[in-house]
C-alpha positions in Angstrom: 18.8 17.7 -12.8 20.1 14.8 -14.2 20.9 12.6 -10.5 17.4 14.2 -9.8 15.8 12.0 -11.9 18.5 9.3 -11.4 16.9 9.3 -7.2 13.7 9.9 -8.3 13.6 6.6 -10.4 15.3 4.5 -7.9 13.0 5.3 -5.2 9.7 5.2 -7.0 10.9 1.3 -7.7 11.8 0.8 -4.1 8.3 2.5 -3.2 6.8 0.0 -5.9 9.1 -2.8 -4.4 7.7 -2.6 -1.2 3.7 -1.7 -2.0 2.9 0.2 1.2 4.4 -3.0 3.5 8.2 -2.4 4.2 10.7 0.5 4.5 12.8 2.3 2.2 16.2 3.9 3.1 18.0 6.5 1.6 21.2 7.0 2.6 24.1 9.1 1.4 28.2 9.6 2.7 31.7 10.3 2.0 33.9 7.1 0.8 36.1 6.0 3.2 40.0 7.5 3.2 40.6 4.9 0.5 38.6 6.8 -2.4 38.9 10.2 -1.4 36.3 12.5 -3.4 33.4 10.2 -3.9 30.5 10.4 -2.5 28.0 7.4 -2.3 24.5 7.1 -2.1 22.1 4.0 -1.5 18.8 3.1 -1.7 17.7 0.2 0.2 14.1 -1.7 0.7 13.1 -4.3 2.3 10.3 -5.4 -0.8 10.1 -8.2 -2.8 13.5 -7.9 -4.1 15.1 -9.5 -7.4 14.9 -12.8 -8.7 18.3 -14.5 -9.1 17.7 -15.1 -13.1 16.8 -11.5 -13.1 19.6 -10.1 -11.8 22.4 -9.5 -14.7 19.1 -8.3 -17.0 17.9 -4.9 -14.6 19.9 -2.9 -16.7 19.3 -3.7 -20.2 16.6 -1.3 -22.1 13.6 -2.7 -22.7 13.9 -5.1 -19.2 11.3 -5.2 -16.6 9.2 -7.1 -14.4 6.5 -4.9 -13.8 3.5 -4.7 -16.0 3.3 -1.1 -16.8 5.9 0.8 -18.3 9.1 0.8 -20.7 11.5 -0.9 -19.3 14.1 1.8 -19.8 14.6 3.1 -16.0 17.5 1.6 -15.1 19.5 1.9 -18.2 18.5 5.2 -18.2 19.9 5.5 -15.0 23.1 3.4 -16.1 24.0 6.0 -18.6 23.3 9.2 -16.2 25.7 7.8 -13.3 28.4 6.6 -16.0 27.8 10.1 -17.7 28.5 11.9 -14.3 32.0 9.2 -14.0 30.5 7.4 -11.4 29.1 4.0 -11.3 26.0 1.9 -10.1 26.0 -1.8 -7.9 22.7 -3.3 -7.6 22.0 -5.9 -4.2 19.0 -7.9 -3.8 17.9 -11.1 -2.1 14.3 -12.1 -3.6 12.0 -11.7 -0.7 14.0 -9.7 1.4 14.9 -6.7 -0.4 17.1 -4.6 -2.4 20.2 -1.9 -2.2 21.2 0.5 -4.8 24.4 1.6 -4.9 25.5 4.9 -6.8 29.1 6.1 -6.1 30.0 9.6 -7.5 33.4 11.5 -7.5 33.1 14.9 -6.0 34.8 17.3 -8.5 35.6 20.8 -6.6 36.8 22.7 -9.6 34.3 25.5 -10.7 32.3 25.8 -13.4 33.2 21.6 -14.5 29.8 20.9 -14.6 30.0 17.8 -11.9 30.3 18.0 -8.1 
């Protein structure tokens, strides 16, 4: 439920990113031979993107650049994907979009509560 709500949040900003103009992609695979067990999964627009002096802040609680709202979606999300041993890589050229990147290992063994 957890990565649920970790998608859900990234794609509601890249649905606020691009305000009915642009595209949003959703994309998810295996990593390469080199990191066997890991899956990733990005999250790309082509929106407004993130202002350079913006960029180290997304994270923090309490950080946003919207008017509405907490501020506390992307640490939120942070947490979940560091919680689930993964981690979280954030892209964006202002005007020309942004890519979320979430890579997650794949854990096999039943009943440990990832995979």
């Amino acid at each position: 439920m957890l990565i649920k709500q970790v998608l859900n949040n990234l794609i509601q900003n890249a649905v606020d990113a691009v305000a009915g103009k642009g595209n949003i992609y959703v994309k998810s695979e295996l990593v390469p031979d080199d990191a066997p067990d890991m899956v990733r999964i990005s999250i790309r627009d082509d929106g407004i993107g993130i202002r350079d002096f913006d960029k180290d802040k997304i994270f923090n609680p309490g950080f946003s650049t919207k008017t509405t709202g907490t501020g506390l979606g992307l640490a939120i999300v942070q947490k979940i994907i560091m919680e689930h041993r993964g981690e979280i890589t954030c892209d964006s050229e202002y005007g020309k979009g942004t890519e979320f990147v979430i890579e997650l290992p794949i854990d096999t063994q039943e009943g440990s509560g990832y995979g």
